[in-house]
Residue, then its C-alpha position, 0 to 999 in steps of 0.5 A: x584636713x577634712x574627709x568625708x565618710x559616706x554612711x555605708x562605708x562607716x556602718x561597715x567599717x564600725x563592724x569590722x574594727x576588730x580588724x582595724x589595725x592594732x584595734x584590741x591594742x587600742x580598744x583591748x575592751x569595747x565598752x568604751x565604742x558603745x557612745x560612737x556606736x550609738x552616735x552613729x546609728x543616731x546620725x543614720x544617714x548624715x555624712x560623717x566629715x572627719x574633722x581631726x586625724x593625727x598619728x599618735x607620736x611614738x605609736x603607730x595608730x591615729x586618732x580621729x574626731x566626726x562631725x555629723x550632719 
């Protein structure tokens, strides 16, 4: 299943993870969101289509992958 994620929602979401649910439980350092960060603001205004979007088995948190463009 693909979605699309217009470019004001993503940017708004990006600098609200920290309040994604379980984010410093995934992401307990945010070093390693810097590529997507930059990747994003690169994408500037391109629509961004998840392409990917599965539930972790045994966890309770996703995992997503973007195209953009």
């Amino acid at each position: 299943q693909t979605s699309q994620l217009a470019p004001a929602s993503r940017t708004a979401e990006l600098i609200d993870w920290e309040n994604a649910p379980h984010a410093r439980l995934c992401h307990p350092r945010e070093d390693h969101l810097i590529p997507l960060m930059v990747v994003t603001g690169a994408a500037t205004q391109d629509q961004a289509q998840r392409v990917y979007n599965e539930q972790m088995s045994n966890w309770k948190f996703w995992t997503s992958s973007f195209k953009f463009g």
